[in-house]
C-alpha positions as CSV (number, residue, x, y, z in Angstrom):
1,X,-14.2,44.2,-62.8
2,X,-16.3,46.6,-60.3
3,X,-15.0,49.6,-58.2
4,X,-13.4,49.4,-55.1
5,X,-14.6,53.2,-54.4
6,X,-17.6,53.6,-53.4
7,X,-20.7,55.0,-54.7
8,X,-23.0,57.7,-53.1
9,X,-27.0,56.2,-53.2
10,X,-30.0,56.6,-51.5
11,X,-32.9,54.2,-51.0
12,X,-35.9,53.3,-49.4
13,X,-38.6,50.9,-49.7
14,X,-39.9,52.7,-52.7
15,X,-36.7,53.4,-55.3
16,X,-32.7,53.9,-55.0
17,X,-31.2,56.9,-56.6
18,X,-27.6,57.4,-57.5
19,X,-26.3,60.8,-58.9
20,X,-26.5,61.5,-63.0
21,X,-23.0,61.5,-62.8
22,X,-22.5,59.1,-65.9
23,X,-24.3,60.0,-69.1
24,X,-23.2,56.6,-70.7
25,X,-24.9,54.3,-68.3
26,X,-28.6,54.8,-68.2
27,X,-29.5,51.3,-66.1
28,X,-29.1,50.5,-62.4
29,X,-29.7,46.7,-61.6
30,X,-30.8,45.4,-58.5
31,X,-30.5,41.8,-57.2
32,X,-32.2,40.0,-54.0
33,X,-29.3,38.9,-51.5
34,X,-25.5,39.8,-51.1
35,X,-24.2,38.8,-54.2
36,X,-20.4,38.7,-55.6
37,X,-19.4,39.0,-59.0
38,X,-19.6,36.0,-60.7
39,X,-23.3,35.2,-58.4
40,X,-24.3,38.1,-60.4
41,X,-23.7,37.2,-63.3
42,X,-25.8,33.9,-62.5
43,X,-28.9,35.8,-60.9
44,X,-31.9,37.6,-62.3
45,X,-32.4,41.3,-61.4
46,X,-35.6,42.8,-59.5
47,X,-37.9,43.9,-62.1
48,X,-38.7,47.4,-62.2
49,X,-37.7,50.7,-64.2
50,X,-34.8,53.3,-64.3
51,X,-35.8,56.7,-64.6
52,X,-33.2,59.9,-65.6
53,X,-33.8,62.9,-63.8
54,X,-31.6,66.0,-63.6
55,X,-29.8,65.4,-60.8
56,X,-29.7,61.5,-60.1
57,X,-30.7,58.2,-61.5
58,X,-33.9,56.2,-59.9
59,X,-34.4,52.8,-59.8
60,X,-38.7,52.1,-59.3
61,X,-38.7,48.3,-58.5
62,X,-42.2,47.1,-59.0
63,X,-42.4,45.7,-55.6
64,X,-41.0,47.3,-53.2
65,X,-38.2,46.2,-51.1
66,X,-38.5,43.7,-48.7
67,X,-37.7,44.8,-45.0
68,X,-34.7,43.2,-43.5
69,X,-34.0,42.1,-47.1
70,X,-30.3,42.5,-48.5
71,X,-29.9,43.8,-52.0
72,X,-27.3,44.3,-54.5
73,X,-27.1,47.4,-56.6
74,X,-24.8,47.5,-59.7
75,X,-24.5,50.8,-61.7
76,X,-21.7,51.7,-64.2
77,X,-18.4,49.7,-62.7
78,X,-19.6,50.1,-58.9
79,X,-21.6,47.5,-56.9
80,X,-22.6,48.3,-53.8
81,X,-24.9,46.2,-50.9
82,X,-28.1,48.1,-48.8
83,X,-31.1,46.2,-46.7
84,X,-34.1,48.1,-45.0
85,X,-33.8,48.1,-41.3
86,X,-36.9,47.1,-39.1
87,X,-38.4,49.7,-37.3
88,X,-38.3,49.7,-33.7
89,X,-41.6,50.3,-33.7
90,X,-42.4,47.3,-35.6
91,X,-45.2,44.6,-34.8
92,X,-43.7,41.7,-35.7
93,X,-46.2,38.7,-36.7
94,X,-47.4,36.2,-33.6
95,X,-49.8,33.5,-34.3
96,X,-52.9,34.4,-32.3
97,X,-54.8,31.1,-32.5
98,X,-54.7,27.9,-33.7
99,X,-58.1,25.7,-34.4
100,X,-58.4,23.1,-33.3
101,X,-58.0,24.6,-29.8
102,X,-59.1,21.3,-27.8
103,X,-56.3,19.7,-26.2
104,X,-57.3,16.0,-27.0
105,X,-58.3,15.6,-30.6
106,X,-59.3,12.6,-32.7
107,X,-56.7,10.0,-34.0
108,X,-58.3,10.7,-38.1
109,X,-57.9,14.2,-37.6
110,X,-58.0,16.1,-41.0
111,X,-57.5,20.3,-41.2
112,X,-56.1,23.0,-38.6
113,X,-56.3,26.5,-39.1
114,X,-53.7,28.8,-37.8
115,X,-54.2,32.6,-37.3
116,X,-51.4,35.3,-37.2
117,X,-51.7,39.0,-36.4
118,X,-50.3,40.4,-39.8
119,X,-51.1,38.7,-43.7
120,X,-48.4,35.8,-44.3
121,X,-46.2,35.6,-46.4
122,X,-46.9,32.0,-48.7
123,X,-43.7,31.3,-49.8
124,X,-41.6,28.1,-48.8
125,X,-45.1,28.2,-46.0
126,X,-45.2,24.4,-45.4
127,X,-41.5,24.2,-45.1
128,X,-41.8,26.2,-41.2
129,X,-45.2,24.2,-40.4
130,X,-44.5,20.4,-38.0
131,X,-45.6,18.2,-36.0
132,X,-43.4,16.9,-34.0
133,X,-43.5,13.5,-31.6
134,X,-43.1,13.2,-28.1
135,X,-39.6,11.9,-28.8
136,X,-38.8,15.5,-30.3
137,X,-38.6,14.2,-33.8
138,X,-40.4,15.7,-37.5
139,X,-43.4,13.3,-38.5
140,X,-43.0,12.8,-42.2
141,X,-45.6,13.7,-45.0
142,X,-48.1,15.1,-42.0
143,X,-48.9,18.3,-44.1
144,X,-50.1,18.2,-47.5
145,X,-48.1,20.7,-49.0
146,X,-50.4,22.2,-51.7
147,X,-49.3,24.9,-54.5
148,X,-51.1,27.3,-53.8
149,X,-51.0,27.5,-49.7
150,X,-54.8,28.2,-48.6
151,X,-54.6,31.3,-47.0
152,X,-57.8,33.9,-46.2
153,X,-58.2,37.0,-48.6
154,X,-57.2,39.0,-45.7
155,X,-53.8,36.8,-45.7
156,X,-54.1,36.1,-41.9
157,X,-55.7,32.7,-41.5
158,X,-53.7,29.7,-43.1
159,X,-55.7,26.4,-43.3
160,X,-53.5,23.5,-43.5
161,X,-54.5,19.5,-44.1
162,X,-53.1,16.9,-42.5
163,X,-51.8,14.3,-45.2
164,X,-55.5,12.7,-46.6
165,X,-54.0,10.7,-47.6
166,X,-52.8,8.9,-44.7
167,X,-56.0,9.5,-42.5
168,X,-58.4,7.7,-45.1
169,X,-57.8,4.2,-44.5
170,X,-58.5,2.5,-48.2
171,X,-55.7,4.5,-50.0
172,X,-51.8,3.3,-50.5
173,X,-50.4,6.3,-48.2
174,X,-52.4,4.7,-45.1
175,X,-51.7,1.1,-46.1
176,X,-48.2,2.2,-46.5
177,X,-47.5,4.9,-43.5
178,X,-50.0,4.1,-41.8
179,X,-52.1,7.5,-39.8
180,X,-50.7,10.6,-39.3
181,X,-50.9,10.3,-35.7
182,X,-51.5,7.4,-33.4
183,X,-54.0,7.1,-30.3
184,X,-52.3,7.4,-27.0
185,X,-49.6,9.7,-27.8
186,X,-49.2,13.5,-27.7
187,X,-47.7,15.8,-30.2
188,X,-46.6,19.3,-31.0
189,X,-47.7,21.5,-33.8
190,X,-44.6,23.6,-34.4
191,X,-44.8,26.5,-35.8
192,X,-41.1,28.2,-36.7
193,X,-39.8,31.4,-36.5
194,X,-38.4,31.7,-40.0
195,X,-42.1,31.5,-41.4
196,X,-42.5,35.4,-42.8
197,X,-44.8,37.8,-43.2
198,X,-45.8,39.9,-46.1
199,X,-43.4,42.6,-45.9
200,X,-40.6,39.7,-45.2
201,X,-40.2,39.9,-42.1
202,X,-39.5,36.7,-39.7
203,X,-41.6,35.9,-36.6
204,X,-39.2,36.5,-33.3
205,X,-40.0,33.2,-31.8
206,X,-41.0,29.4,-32.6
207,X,-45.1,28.9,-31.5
208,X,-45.7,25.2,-29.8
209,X,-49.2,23.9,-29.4
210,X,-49.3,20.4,-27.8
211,X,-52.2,17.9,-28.2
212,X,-52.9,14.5,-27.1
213,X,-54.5,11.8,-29.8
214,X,-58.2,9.5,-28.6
215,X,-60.0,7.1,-30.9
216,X,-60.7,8.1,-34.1
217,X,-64.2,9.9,-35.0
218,X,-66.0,8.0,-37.4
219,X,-69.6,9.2,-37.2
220,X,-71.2,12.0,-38.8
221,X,-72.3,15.2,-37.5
222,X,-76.2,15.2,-36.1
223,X,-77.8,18.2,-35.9
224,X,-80.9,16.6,-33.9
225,X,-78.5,15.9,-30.8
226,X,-77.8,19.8,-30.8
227,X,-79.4,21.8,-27.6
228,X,-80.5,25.0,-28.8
229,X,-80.8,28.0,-26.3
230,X,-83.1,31.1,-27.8
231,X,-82.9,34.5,-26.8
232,X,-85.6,36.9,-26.1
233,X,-87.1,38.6,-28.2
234,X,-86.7,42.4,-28.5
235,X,-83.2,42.0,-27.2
236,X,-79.9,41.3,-29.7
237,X,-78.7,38.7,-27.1
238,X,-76.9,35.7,-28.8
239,X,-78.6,32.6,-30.2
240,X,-76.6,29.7,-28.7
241,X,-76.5,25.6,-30.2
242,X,-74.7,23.3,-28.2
243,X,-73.0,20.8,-30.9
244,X,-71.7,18.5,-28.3
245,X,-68.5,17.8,-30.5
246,X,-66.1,20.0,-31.7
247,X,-67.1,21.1,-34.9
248,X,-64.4,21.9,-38.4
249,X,-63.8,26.1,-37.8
250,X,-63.7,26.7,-41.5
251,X,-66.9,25.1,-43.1
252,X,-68.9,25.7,-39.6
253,X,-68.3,29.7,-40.1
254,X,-69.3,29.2,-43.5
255,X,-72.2,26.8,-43.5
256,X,-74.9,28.4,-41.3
257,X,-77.8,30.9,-41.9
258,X,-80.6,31.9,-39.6
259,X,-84.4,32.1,-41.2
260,X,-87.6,34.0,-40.1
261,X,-90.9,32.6,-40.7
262,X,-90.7,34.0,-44.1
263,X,-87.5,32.4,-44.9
264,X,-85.9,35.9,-44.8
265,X,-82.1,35.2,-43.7
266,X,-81.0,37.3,-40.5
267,X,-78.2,39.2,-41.3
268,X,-75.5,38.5,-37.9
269,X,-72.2,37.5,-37.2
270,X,-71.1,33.8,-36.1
271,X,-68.8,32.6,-33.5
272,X,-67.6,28.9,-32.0
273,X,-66.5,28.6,-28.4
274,X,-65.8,26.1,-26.2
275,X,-63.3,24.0,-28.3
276,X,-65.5,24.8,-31.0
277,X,-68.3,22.9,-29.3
278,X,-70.6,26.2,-29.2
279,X,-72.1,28.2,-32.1
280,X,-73.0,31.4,-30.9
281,X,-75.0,33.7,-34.0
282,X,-75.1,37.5,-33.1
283,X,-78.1,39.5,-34.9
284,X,-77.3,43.0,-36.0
285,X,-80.9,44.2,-35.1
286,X,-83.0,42.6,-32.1
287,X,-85.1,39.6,-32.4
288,X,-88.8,39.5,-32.7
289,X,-91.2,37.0,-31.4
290,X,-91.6,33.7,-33.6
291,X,-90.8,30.9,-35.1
292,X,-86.9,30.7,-36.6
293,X,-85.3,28.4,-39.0
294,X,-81.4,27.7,-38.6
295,X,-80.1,26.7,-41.9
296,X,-77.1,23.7,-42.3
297,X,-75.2,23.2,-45.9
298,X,-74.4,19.6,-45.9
299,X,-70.7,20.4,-46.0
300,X,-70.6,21.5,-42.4
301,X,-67.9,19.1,-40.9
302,X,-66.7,17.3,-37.7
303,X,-62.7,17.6,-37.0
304,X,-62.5,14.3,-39.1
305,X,-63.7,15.5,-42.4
306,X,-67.8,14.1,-41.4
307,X,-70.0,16.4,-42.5
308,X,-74.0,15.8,-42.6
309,X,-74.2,14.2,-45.9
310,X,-71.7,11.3,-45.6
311,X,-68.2,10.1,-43.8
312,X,-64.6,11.5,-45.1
313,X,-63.7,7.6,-44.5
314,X,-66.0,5.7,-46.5
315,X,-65.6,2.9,-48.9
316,X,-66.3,4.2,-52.6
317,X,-68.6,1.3,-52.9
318,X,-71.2,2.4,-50.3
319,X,-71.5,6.1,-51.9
320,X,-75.3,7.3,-52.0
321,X,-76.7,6.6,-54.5
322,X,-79.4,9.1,-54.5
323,X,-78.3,12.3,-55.3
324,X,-81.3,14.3,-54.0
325,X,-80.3,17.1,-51.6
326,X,-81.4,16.6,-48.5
327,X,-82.3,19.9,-46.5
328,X,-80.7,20.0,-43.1
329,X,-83.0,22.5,-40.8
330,X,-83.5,23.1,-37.1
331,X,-86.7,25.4,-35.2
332,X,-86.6,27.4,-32.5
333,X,-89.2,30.0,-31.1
334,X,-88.3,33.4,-29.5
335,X,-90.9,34.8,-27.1
């Protein structure tokens, strides 16, 4: 049976202190949540270490504590409850973009990528991400919900699939669900306020983004339609390719260099724009006059899951059989 006086603790993010009062009790435990006696009893403490000082009693969690978390803290027979206040000054997570940006996208639509203004937190991710109908109602199994939540190293950029399952048409999710979404009819990616970032803290407000659905996209990429516009030399203005589609934003970032004549890769920063209908490459030193190479991997992909080498939606009996690489290059000539 615990106290009913209470104890005199301090805390921060960092450790909770009581006074040395008690020579015979040598351990403080701390649990996640406002917890009662027998919950306690049922619940695993916060891992970290108790340290004895002269005048009070630490407890070093090796986390530290979550911002508008509540916490139990039992020592000797007291239990007491404490939660770190936001600050006022606090900049609570938005989502800054969402890719794709276009408003009407293609019925076999595969990936989005979502960007936030502070690193994500990954847990229970998928269970704050839908898409919603026009009638206001949760599509089922629209997100793949993966184990490991694909989130960039800097924690800000979450990449999330659209069920594969149901947008390839020869496997028994499609045959059984049917696609994901269905031309003619708009949607809304919902993104909900309970979805946390690192330090634990909720978003203050739900982010919508509505699209509309056209005919699927069932051709691949081709780089020979692109319109490329040079720059001049001795300048650092922008090289920019018109893709005439809206390209994938995560392998099109990732799946383009730019050549000199000697092969030499320009070092330079990429961009899309326009829907992601624009690459726009950035040199960190100005051109020189000459012939240019731009580089493609073959995994650079369309929003269906094309890329240069083959369709996301093929029948497993018409793969290649060649499995020669194939070089996918375009030149261009600065003056």
């Amino acid at each position: 049976m615990f106290s009913q006086s209470s104890l005199e603790f301090k805390f921060d993010k960092e450790f909770v202190s009581v006074p040395n009062n008690f020579e015979a009790f040598d351990t403080i435990k701390i649990y996640r949540g406002r917890l009662n006696e027998e919950e306690i009893n049922n619940t695993s403490t916060v891992l970290g270490k108790t340290i004895r000082n002269t005048s009070d009693l630490q407890f070093v969690p090796i986390v530290p504590f979550t911002i508008n978390q509540e916490y139990t803290l039992v020592y000797a027979d007291f239990i007491e409850y404490f939660s770190l206040s936001i600050p006022d000054s606090y900049s609570y997570t938005t989502v800054t973009s969402v890719y794709p940006s276009a408003k009407e996208l293609p019925e076999n639509l595969l990936k989005w990528y979502i960007k936030f203004s502070n690193p994500i937190s990954e847990t229970l991710i998928y269970d704050h991400i839908k898409f919603i109908n026009e009638q206001g109602d949760t599509l089922p199994r629209a997100a793949l919900a993966l184990k490991t939540p694909l989130v960039s190293d800097d924690g800000t950029l979450l990449t999330v699939w659209v069920e594969p399952g149901r947008q390839k048409r020869d496997l028994i999710p499609n045959q059984q669900l049917g696609a994901v979404f269905q031309k003619g009819k708009s949607y809304t990616l919902l993104i909900q306020k309970k979805l946390k970032d690192k330090t634990g803290v909720t978003m203050r407000s739900d982010f919508r983004h509505q699209f509309h659905i056209i005919s699927a996209d069932r051709k691949q990429p081709e780089i020979n339609m692109w319109t490329i516009d040079p720059p001049t030399a001795n300048s650092t203005y922008d090289l920019v390719i018109h893709c005439n589609e809206s390209l994938d934003y995560g392998s099109a970032l990732h799946s383009l260099m730019v050549l000199d004549k000697n092969d030499n890769e320009i070092d330079g920063r990429w961009q899309l724009k326009n829907h992601e209908t624009i690459l726009s490459f950035t040199p960190l030193t100005s051109w020189s006059s000459g012939t240019y190479k731009i580089l493609c991997n073959p995994s650079l992909e369309d929003l269906a899951g094309n890329n240069l080498e083959r369709l996301f939606d093929r029948e497993v009996k018409n793969l290649p059989s060649n499995s020669i690489p194939k070089k996918y290059a375009l030149d261009f000539i600065i003056k």
